[in-house]
N, C-alpha and C positions, 0 to 999 in steps of 0.2 A: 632605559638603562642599558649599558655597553656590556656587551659581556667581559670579566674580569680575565685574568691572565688564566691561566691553564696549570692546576695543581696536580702534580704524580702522587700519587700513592700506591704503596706497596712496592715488591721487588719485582724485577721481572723474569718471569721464570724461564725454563728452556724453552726456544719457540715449537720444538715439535712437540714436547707434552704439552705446550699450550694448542695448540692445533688438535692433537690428540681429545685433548678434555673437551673444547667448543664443539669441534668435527659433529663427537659422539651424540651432545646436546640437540646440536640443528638435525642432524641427521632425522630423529625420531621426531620431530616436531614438524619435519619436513615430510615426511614419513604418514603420518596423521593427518597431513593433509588430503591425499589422495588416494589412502588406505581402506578409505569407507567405500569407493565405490566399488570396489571387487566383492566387499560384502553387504552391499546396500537390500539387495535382494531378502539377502536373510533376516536380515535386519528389520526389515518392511513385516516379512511371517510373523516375526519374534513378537513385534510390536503391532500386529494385527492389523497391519494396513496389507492393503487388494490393491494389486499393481492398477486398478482403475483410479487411485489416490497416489499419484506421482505428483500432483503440488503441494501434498501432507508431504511424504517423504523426501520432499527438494528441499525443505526445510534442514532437515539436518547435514546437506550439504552446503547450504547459504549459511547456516548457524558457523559454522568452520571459517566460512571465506571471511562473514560480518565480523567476527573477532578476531581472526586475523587481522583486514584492515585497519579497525580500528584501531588496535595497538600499534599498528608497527611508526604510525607518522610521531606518535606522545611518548611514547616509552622509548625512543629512540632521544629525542630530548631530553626526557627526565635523569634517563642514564649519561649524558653531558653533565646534569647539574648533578647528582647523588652519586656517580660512578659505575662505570662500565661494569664492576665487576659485581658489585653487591644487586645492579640490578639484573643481570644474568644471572644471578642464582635465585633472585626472586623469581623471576619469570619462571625460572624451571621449579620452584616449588608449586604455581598458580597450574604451568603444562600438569602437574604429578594429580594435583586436584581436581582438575576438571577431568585427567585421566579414571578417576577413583567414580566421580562422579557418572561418567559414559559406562563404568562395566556396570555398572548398579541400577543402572535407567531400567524402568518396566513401563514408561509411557514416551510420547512422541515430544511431551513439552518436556520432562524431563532431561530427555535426548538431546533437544536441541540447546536446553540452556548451558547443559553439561560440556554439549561440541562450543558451543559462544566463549566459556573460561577457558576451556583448555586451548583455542583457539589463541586468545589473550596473552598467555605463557608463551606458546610456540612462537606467537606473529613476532614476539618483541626480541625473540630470541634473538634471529635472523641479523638485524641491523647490528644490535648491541655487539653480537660476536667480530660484526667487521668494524665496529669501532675500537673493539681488543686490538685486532690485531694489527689499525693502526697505530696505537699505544704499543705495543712492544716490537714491532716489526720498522727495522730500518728502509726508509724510503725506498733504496734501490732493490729489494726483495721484497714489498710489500705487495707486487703484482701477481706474484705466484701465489701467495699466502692467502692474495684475496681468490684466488683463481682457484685455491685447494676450497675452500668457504664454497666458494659459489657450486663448483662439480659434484659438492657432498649435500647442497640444496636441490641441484638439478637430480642425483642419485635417488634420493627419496622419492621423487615424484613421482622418477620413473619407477621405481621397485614397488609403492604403494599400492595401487589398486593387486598385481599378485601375491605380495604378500597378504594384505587382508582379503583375497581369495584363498589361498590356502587356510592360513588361520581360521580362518570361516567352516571353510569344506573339515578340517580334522580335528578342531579341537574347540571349535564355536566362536561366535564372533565377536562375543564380549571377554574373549581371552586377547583379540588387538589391542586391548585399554590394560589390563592387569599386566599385560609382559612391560609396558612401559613401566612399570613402581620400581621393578631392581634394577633395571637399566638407569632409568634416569637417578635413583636413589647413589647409585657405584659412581656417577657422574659428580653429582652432588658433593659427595666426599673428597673427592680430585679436587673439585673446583674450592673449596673452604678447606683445606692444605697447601693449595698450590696457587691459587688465584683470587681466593677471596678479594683482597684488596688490591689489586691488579687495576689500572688505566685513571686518567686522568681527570679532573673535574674543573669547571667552569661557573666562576659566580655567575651567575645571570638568573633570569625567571622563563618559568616554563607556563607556555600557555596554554593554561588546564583549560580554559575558556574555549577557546578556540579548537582544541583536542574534543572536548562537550560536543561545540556545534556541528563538527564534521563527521562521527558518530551518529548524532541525532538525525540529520540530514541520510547518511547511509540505511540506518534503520527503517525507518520511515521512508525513505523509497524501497525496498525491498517488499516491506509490510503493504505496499501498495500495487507492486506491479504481480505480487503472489494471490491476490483475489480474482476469481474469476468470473469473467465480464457475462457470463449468461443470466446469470440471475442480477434482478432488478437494482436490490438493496445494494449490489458487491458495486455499483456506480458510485454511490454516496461514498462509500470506505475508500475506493480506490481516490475518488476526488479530496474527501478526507487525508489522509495518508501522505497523497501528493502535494497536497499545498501545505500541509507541515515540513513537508523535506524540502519544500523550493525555501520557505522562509525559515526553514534551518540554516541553509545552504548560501540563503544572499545573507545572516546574518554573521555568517562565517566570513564571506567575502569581505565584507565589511570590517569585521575586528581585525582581518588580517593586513587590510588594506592603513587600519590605524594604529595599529600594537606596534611599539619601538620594536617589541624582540615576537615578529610573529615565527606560527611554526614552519612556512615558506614564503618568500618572499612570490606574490602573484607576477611580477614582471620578468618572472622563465618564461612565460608564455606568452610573451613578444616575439619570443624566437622562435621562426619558421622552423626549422630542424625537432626543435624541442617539443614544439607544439604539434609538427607535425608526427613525431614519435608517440609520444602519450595517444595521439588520437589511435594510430595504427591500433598501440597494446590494449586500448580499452575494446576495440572490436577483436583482434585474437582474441581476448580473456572469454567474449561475450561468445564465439565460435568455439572455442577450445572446451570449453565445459559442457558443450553438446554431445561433443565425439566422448569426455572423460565419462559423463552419465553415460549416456542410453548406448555404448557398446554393452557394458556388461549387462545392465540391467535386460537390455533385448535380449540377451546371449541366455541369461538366468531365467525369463521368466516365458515368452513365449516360443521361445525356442528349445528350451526345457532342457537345456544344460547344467553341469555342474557349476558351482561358484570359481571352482578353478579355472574352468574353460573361458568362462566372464573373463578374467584376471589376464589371463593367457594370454585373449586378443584384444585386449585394450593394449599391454604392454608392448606387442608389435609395435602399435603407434606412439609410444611413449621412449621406448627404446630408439626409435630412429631421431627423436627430438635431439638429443646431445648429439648424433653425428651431424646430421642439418646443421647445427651450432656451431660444431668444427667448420664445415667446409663452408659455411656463410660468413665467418671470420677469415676465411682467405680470399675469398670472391671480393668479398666488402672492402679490403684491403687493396686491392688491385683496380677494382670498379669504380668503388666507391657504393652510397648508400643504396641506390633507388636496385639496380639490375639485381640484388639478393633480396630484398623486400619485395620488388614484384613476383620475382621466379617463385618466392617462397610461398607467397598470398595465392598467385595462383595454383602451383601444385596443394593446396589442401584446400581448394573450391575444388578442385578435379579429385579428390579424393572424395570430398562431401556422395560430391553428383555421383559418383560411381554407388556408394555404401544410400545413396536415396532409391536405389535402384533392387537395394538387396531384397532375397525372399526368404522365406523359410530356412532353406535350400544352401545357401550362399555355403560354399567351400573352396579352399585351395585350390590350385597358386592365386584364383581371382582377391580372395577375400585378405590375405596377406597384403598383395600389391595393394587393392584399394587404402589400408592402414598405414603401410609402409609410407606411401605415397602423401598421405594426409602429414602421417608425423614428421614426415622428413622435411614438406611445406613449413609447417609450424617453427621448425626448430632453425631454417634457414635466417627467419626475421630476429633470432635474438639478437645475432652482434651486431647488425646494423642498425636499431633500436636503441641498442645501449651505447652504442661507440657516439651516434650522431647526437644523443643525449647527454654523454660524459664530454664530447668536442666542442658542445653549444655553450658551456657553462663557464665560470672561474671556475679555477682550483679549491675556492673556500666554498662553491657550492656542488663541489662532485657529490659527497655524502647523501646529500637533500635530494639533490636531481634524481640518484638511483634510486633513493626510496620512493619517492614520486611515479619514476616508469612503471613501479614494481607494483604500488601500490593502486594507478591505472588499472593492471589487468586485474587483478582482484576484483577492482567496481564492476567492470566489467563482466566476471564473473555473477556475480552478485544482481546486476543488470539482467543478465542473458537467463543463467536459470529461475530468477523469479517472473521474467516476462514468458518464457515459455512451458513453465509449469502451469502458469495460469492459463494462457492460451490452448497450450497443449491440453489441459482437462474439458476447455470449452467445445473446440473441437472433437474430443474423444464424444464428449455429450450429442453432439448432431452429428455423429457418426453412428451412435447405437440408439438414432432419436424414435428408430421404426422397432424396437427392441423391448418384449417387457422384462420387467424386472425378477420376476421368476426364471428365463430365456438366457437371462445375464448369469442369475447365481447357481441353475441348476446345469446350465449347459455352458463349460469354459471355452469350448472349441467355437461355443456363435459368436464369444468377441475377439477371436485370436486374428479375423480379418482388419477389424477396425483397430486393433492396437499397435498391428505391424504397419496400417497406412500412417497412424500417429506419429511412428517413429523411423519412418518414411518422409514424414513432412517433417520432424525435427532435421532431418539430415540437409533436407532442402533449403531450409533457413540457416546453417551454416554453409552451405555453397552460399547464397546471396549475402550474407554477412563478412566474407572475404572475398567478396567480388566489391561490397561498398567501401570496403578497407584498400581499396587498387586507389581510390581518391587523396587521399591523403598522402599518398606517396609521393606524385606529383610534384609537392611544395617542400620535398628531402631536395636537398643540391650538395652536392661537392662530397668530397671525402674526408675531409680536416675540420680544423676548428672554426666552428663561426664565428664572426667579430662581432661585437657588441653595440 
């Protein structure tokens, strides 16, 4: 079935309180994303996990990523078929809910099911808002409109881990979920006066099937790379786990390869540029949420700083991410792809290597430059990423393509901290294998050695994870649009 013409509903309101009312949406939902790690630490007390259970508590950071991805490929469709607007206010009623849910958690499964919905709301936000605004935004301004969306997504990310370090450190950390109810509530009311019925809709079928399959395939590889491989039984689970997500995952390929109206069409990834892109952002995502975890958590837990201090210096590194962004859009402009994707790849291996190197001890100007240096890599590779992904495509497939990049790093994410929660605990294990267990819980300072080497060798495996990410670059060319 084709999809039908394109029906408007509703008026369209001024574009800056339309901006204004989205902004506010995506912002917190944005916000939520990286908010937990400035108070993950406390969180971990609250909920009675011992920093020796860092692949319990990576759960609640993968619970966030897993609903986010999920939603954003389906609910970005569904809001074509039912409308842009009514499903942006649903989605921010599901964010309000699973908000409700996370300040009320007194258990770990609690926690994560709560981050999974709220996750759901937030992920579906992000696409939906930019399919607002290209419903009321005329072609020749839609660039900036989109450009205000994106800086107020990158803004969050970077603000979140200090802000839920502060909120954390003064007023507890299940006050980051309850500030979202009158915010996004005041949001709500904008949006169902002024936007309710707002953007266009499309007969066509949405395919819930296929949305199912690539979920289930996510889940289930997470559920699998999250077991850890020392103990006997955790083989079965992981082999278990794993060969549910592969036959999730070819069953996915498959519907897509035969659905009239799938949810992306598989032959973007014929294109060298395109494919070479996605591969890059699946290994940033997979590096990138090493440096978001375990700065603050090191900073909070054996290093025996405040939650703010966490917050502080991850933000260094996140803070330098949107300048990298600026001046990799001029480089890439002038270059072309490969010279800002490598410059960038490397500066945050050279960042890693340095922060693999930290001790106890680690202070200013060194520990700044090390971050500074890591974020500012990071943030180099967006526009070249996105430009050589938005250049490889038609015009009727720009929407899909970004949600595609976007939705890459996420797996990646998803990828990275459940393979190294699990490793990392295996490891932690034959590092305190000479160690009894009275040793452990009556003396903290006997495992302050092997926990710093742990997260020592996290840092490690993000230098080699964006040294394997210099490979795919290679198969980037030109600067302009691929042919087809």
């Amino acid at each position: 079935m084709k999809p039908g013409p394109k029906k408007s509903t509703g008026a369209s309101p001024s574009v800056r309180l339309a901006l204004v009312i989205l902004c506010a949406g995506i912002f917190f939902a944005a916000l939520d994303q990286t908010v937990i790690y400035g108070a993950l630490a406390d969180i971990m007390k609250s909920l009675r996990l011992p920093v020796t259970r860092l692949d319990q508590a990576a759960w609640v950071v993968i619970g966030y990523l897993l609903g986010y991805a999920m939603a954003m490929p389906l609910m970005g469709r569904v809001s074509d078929v039912y409308g842009h607007g009514r499903i942006y206010a649903l989605s921010l009623l599901i964010f309000m809910g699973g908000s409700i849910l996370a300040a009320a958690a007194h258990s770990l499964y609690w926690m994560v099911g709560a981050r999974v919905i709220q996750a759901a709301g937030g992920g579906a936000m992000v696409p939906v808002a930019m399919a607002i605004v290209g419903d009321i935004v005329p072609a020749e301004r839609r660039s900036v409109a989109l450009g205000i969306v994106g800086a107020t997504v990158e803004a969050g990310g970077v603000l979140g881990p200090f802000y839920g370090a502060v909120i954390a450190q003064y007023v507890g950390w299940r006050w980051i979920f309850w500030i979202n109810l009158p915010i996004s509530f005041a949001v709500l009311l904008l949006f169902y006066f002024f936007m309710l019925g707002i953007g266009s809709r499309v007969r066509a079928k949405v395919d819930y099937v296929g949305g199912f399959l690539l979920a289930a395939g996510l889940t289930f590889l997470a559920l699998g790379l999250s077991h850890e491989s020392n103990y006997s039984h955790s083989l079965r689970y992981l082999a278990s786990f794993l060969a549910i997500s592969f036959f999730a995952f070819a069953l996915f390929l498959l519907r897509e390869r035969k659905a009239s109206e799938p949810l992306f069409h598989l032959s973007l990834f014929r294109l060298s540029n395109f494919s070479a892109a996605n591969s890059i952002h699946l290994l940033v995502g997979s590096a990138l949420i090493i440096a978001m975890v375990n700065i603050p958590l090191m900073t909070d837990t054996i290093m025996g700083k405040a939650p703010l201090e966490g917050g502080l210096r991850l933000m260094r590194l996140t803070a330098a991410i949107p300048i990298g962004a600026l001046a990799g859009g001029f480089i890439c402009r002038r270059t072309g792809y490969r010279l800002p994707t490598a410059l960038g790849l490397t500066l945050s291996s050279l960042g890693f290597f340095f922060m693999h190197h930290w001790s106890l001890g680690i202070a200013d100007p060194a520990m700044t430059i090390h971050l500074v240096t890591c974020g500012f890599g990071f943030g180099l590779v967006i526009a070249p990423i996105n430009t050589a992904v938005i250049n490889s495509v038609k015009e009727g497939e720009r929407g899909v393509a970004s949600a595609l990049v976007t939705l890459m790093r996420l797996i990646g994410m998803i990828i990275g901290l459940s393979a190294l929660s699990s490793w990392g605990m295996g490891h932690f294990h034959v590092l305190t294998a000479g160690l009894s267990l009275e040793e452990i819980v009556t003396s903290p300072d006997v495992i302050t050695r092997p926990v710093l080497t742990l997260f020592q060798d996290f840092f490690l495996v993000g230098f080699g994870i964006c040294l394997v990410a210099l490979i795919p670059v290679m198969w980037m060319r030109g600067g302009g649009a691929e042919p087809r």
